[in-house]
C-alpha positions as CSV (number, residue, x, y, z in Angstrom):
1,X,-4.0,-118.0,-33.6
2,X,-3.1,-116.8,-30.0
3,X,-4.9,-119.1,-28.6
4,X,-2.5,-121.8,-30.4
5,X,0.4,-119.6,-29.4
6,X,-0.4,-119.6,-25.8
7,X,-0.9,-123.2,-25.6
8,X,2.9,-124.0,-27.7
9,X,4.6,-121.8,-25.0
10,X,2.5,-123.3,-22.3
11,X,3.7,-126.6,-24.0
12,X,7.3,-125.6,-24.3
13,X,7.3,-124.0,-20.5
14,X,6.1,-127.6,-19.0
15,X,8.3,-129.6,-21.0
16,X,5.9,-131.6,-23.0
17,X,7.2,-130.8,-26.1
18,X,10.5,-132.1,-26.7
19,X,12.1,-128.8,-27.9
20,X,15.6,-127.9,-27.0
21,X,15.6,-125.7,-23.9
22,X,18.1,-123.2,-22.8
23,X,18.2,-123.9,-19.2
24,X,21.2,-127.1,-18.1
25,X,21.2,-129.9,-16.5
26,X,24.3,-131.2,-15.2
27,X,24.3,-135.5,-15.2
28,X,26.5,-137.1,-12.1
29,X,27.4,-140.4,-13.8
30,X,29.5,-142.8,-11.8
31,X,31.1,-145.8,-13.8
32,X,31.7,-147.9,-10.5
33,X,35.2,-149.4,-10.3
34,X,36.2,-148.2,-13.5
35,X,40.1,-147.9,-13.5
36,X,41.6,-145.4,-15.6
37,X,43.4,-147.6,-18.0
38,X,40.0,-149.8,-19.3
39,X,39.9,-146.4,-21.8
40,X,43.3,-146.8,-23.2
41,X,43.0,-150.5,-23.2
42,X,39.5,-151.7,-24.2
43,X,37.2,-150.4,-27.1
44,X,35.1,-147.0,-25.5
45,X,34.4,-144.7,-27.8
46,X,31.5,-143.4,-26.6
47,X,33.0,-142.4,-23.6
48,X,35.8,-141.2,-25.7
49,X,33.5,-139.3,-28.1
50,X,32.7,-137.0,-24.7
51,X,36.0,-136.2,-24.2
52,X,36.8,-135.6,-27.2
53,X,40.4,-136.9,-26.5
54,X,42.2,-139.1,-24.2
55,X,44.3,-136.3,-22.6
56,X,40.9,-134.8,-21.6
57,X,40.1,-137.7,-19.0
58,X,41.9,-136.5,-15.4
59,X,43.2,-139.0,-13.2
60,X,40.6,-139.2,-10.3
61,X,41.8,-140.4,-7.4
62,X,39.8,-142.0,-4.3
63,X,39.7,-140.8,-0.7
64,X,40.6,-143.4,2.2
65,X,39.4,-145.7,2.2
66,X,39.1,-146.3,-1.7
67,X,35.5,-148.0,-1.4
68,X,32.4,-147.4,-2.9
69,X,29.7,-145.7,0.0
70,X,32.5,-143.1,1.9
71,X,33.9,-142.1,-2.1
72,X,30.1,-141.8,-3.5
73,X,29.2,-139.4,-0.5
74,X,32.2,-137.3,-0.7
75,X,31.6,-136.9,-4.0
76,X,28.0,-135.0,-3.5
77,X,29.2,-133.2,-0.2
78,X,32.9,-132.5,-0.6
79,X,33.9,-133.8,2.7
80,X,35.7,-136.6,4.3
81,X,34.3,-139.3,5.5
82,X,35.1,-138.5,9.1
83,X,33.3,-135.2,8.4
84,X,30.4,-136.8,7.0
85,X,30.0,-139.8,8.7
86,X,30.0,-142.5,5.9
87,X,33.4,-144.1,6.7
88,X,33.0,-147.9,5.0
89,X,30.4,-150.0,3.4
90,X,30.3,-151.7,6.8
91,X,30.0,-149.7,10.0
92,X,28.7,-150.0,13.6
93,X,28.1,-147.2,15.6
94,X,28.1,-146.9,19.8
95,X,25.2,-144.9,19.7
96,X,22.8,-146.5,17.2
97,X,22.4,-149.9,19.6
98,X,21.2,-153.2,17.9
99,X,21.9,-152.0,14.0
100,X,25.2,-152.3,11.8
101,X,25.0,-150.4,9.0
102,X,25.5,-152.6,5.6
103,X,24.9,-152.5,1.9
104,X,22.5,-155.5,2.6
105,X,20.9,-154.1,5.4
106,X,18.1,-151.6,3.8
107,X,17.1,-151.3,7.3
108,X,19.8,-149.2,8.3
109,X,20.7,-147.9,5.0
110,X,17.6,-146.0,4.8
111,X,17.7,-145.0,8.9
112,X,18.7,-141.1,8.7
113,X,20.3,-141.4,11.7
114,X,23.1,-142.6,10.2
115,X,23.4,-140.1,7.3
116,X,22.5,-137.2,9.8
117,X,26.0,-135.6,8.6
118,X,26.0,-135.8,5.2
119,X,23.9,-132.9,4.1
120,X,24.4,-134.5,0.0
121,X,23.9,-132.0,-2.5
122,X,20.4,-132.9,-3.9
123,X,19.3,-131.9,-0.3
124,X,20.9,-128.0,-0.7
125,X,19.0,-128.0,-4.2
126,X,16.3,-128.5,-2.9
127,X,16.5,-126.2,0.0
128,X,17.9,-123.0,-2.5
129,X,14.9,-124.1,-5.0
130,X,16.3,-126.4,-7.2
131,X,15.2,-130.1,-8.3
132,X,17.3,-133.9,-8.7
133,X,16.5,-137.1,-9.8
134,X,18.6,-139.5,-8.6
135,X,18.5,-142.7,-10.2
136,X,21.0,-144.9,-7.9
137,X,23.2,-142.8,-5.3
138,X,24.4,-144.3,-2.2
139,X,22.1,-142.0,1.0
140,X,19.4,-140.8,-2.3
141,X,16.9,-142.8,-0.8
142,X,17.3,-141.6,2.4
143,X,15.5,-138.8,4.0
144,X,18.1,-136.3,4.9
145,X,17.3,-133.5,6.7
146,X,13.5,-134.7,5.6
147,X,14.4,-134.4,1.9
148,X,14.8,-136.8,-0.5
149,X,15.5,-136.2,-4.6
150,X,12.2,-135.5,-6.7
151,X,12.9,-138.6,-8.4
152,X,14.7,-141.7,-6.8
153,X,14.2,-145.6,-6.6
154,X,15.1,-147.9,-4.1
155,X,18.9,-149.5,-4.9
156,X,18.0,-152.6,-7.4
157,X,21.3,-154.3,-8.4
158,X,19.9,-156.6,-11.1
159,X,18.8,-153.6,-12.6
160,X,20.9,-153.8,-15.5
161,X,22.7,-150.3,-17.2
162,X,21.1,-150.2,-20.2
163,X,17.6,-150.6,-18.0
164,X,18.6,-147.6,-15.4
165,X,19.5,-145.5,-18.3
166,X,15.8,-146.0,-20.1
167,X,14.2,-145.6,-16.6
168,X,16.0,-141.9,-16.1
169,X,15.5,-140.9,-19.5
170,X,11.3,-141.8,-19.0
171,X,11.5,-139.6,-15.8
172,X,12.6,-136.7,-18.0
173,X,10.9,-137.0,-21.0
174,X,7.5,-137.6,-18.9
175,X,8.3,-134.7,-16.0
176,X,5.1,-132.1,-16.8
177,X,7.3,-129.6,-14.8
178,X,10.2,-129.3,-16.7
179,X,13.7,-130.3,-16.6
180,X,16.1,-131.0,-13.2
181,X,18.4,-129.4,-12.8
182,X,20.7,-132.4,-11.3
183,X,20.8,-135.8,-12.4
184,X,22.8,-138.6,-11.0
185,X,23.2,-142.0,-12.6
186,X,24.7,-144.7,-11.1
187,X,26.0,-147.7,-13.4
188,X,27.6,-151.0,-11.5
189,X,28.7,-153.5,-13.3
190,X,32.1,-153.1,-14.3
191,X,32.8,-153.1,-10.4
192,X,30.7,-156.6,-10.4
193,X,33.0,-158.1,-12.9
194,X,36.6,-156.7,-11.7
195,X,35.7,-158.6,-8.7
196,X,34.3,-161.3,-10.1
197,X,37.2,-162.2,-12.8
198,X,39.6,-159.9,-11.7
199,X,40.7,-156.4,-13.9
200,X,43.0,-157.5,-16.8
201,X,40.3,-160.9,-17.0
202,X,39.0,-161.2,-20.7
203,X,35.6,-161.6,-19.2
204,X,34.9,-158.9,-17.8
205,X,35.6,-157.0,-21.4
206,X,32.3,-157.6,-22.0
207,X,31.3,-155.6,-18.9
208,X,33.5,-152.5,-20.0
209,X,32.0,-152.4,-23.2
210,X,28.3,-152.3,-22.0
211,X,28.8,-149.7,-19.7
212,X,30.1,-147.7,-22.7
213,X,27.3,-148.8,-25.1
214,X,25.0,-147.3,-22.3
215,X,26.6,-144.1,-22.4
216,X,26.6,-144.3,-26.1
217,X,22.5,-144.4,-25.9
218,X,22.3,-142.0,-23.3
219,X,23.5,-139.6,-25.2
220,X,21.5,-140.2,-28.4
221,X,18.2,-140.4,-26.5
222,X,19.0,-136.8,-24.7
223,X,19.7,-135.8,-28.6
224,X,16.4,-137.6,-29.0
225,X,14.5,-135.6,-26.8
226,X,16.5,-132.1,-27.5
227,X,18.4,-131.6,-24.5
228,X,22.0,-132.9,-24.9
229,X,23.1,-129.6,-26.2
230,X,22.4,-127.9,-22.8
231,X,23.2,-131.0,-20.8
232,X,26.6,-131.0,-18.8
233,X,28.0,-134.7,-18.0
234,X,30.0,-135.4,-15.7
235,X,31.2,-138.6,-15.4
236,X,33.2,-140.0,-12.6
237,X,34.5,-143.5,-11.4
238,X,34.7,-143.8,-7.5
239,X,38.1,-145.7,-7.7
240,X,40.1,-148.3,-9.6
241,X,40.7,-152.2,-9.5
242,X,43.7,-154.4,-8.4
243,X,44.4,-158.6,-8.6
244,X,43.9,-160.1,-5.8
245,X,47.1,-162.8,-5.1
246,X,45.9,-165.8,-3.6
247,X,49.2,-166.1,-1.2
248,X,48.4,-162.8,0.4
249,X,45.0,-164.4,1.7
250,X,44.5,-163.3,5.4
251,X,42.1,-165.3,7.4
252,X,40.6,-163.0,10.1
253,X,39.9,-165.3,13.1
254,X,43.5,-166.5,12.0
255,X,45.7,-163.6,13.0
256,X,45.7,-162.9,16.4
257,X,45.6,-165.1,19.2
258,X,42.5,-165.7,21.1
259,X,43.5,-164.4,23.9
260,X,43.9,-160.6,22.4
261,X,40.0,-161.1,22.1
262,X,38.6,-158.4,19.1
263,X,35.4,-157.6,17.2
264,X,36.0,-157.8,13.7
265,X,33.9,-155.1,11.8
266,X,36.0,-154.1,8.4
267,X,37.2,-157.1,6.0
268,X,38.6,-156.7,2.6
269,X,42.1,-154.4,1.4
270,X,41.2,-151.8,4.5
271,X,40.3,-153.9,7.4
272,X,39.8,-153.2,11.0
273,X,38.7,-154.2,14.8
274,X,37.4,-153.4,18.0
275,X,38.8,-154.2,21.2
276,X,37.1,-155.8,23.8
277,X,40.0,-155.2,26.4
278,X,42.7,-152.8,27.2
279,X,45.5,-154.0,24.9
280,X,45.9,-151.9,21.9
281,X,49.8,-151.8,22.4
282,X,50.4,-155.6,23.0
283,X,48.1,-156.2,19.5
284,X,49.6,-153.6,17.6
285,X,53.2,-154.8,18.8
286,X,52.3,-157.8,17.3
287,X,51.3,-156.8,14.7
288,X,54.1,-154.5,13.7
289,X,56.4,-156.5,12.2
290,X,54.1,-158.1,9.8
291,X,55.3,-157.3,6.0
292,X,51.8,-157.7,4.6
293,X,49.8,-154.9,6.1
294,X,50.4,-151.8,8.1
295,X,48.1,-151.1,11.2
296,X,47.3,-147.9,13.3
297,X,45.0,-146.8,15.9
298,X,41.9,-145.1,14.4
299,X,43.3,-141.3,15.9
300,X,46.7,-142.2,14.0
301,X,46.8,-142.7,10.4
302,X,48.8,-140.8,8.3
303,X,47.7,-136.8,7.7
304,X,47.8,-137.7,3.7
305,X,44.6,-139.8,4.6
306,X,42.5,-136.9,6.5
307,X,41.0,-139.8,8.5
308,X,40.2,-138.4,12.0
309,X,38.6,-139.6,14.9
310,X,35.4,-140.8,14.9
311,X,33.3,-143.1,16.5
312,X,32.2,-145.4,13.6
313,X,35.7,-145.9,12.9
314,X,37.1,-149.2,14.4
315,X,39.7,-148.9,17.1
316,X,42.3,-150.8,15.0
317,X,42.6,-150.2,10.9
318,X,44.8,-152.2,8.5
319,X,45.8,-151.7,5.6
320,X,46.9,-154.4,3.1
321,X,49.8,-154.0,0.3
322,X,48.6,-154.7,-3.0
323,X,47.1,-158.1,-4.1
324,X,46.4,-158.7,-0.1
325,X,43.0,-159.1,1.3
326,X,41.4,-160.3,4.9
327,X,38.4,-162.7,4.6
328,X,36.2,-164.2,7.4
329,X,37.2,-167.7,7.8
330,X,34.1,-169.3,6.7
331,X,33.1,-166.7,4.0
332,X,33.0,-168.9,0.7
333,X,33.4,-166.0,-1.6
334,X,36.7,-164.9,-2.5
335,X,37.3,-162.1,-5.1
336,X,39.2,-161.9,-7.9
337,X,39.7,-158.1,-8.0
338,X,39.8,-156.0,-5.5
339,X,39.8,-152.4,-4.4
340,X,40.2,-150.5,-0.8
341,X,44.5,-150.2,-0.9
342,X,46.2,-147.1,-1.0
343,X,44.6,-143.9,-2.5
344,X,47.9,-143.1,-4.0
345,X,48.5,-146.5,-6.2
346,X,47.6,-145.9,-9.7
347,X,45.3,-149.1,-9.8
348,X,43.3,-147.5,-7.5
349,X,42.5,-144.3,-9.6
350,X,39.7,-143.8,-11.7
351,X,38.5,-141.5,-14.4
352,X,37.0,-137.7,-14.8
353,X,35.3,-137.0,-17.8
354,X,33.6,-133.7,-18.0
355,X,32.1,-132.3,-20.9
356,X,28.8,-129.6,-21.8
357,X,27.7,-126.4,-22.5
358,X,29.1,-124.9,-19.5
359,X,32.2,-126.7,-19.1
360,X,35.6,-125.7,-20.8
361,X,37.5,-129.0,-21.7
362,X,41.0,-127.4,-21.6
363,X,42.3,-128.6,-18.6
364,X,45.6,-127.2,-18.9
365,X,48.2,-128.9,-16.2
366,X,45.5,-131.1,-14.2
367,X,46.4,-134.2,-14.3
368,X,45.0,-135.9,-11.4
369,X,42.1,-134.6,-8.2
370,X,40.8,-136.0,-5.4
371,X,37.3,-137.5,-5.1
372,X,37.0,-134.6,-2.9
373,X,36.9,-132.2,-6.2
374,X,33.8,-133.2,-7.5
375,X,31.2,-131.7,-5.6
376,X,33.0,-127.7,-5.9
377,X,32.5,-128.5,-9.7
378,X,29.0,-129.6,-9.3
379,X,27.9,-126.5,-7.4
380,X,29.6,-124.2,-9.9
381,X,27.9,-125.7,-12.5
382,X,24.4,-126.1,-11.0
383,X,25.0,-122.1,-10.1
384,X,24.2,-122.4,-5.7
385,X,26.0,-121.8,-2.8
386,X,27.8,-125.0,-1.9
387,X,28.3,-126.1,1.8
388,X,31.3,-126.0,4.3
389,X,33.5,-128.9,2.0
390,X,37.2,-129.9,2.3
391,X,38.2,-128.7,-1.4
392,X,41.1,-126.5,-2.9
393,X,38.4,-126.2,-5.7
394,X,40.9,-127.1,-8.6
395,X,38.4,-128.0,-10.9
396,X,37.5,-124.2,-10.9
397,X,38.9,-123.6,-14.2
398,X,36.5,-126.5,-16.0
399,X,33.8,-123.7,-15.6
400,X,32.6,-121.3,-18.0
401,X,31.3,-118.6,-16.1
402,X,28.4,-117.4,-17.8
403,X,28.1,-113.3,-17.5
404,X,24.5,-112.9,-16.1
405,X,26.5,-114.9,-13.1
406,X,29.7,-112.9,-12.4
């Protein structure tokens, strides 16, 4: 009989049984380019069924610029990208020679030279004794600092959600040394189809729906398995979706003259250049009185954008009204949606849902956060010193605080 006794809490200690455990885990799940108004306006109610209500999501809104790799990483360090080095999806640097950082280029996505400053949270877990799986994160397959998450994959896009959800749900249930203590899961595809079709497009419903339908068997499988009740979820979008309107199509190679001689290096809603010659004041003169964008040199965009000077940055950035958009001349893809305007328009703001053991859903007069909020909220909950970060820690009040941690 003791024997057997021994050998159930051995069992229980390792996780091999699947009995309920006391200890949380808190989930980072991002919803990529899911706008806040797909919950009022499509069928979610498993996303709904975490919030309990509607007046529980919060208004989350992006960082400049509103795209996905500098909004992912200030979401797990609570800094801007200038501070953490992550400024676009597209970046070159002066001194990293011969490589331009891209979200094809696995080369220089995985070189940690160029996520030197991010110091992500799964890294500080790690260092104060902590474990993460990380099952998609833009810099989690990285080595940072020489760590990478306990758990991780290399980024597969065709990967669908409901397969991603399956695959971090096998890591758990077959981990012989218990439970994280972080989790992130990264879905894509409603981002895929709001550019593809565009956001108010029926066909991308479909897309909408799925995302919520793996949500929906996320949650029964951690019920499955006996650790939903001490799960927290988090669940975040990194920014919204707009239309893209044909007649505001801006052909790069187009714009200038050739004489003014640039590098082109951003593209899209945000765009930007480099100068190959001294001429910043004839080109943004030029430029100035054009009614479709607004342009600035990298040290001189507005303080509501905490976008300093940095050397990734290029030495001219645009920004295009909404429905505008600069393409390469002979690029054959043109979106249908787009993101990457102004933090402040409302299609550009996505959703906060937060709901678990340790999180109080009242949320009292918080209507919207930055981006910048989530990682205070993550440390709180995961109970460890957070890094230096850029937060007013707002989310503060989401906390329980447990008395064993006063």
């Amino acid at each position: 009989m003791y024997r057997l006794l021994i050998t159930f809490i051995f069992l229980l200690y390792t996780g091999s049984i699947s009995a309920e455990q006391s200890v949380s885990t808190t989930f980072l799940i991002s919803l990529d380019g899911f706008k806040l108004d797909y919950l009022s306006k499509r069928n979610t109610p498993n996303l709904l069924k975490v919030a309990k209500k509607i007046d529980n999501v919060i208004r989350l809104k992006p960082i400049f610029p509103s795209v996905t790799f500098p909004n992912h990483v200030s979401m797990v360090t609570g800094r801007y990208p200038t501070e953490h080095g992550i400024l676009f999806n597209t970046m070159v640097d002066p001194t990293i020679k011969g490589e331009v950082f891209t979200l094809t280029n696995r080369n220089a996505l995985n070189n940690p030279v160029w996520w030197q400053n991010t110091d992500p949270i799964w890294v500080t877990l790690s260092k104060q004794g902590k474990t993460s799986f990380t099952l998609f994160w833009p810099g989690s397959e990285v080595l940072i600092s020489g760590i990478r998450p306990k758990k991780w994959l290399p980024y597969d896009h065709s990967m669908s959600s409901m397969d991603r959800v399956k695959k971090l749900i096998s890591w758990i249930e077959n981990n012989k040394v218990g439970r994280p203590d972080f989790v992130t899961l990264y879905l894509s595809e409603v981002d895929s189809a709001g550019h593809r079709y565009g956001p108010d497009n029926k066909k991308m419903f479909s897309s909408i729906q799925s995302v919520d339908h793996s949500i929906g068997f996320l949650i029964s499988e951690l019920k499955r398995i006996k650790i939903f009740n001490s799960s927290n979820l988090v669940i975040v979008s990194d920014h919204g979706m707009d239309t893209l309107d044909p007649q505001k199509i801006v052909i790069a190679e187009d714009l200038l003259p050739a004489a003014f001689d640039v590098d082109w290096v951003w593209y899209g809603a945000t765009f930007g250049f480099d100068l190959k010659l001294d001429n910043q004041t004839q080109i943004l003169n030029y430029l100035k009185d054009n009614r479709g964008f607004t342009c600035w040199p990298r040290n001189k965009l507005p303080n509501h954008f905490h976008f300093k000077e940095h050397r990734r940055a290029p030495d001219i950035i645009c920004m295009m009204e909404r429905g505008g958009y600069l393409k390469k001349k002979y690029s054959l893809f043109v979106p249908n949606g787009v993101h990457g305007y102004s933090p402040n328009l409302n299609s550009m703001h996505g959703i906060l849902i937060a709901n678990g053991p340790d999180i109080e859903l009242k949320r009292e007069n918080l209507s919207s956060v930055s981006i910048i909020e989530i990682y205070p909220l993550l440390t709180k909950l995961l109970n460890i010193t957070p890094l230096e970060n850029n937060s007013l820690g707002v989310l503060s009040n989401l906390v329980k605080i447990d008395e064993k941690n006063k």
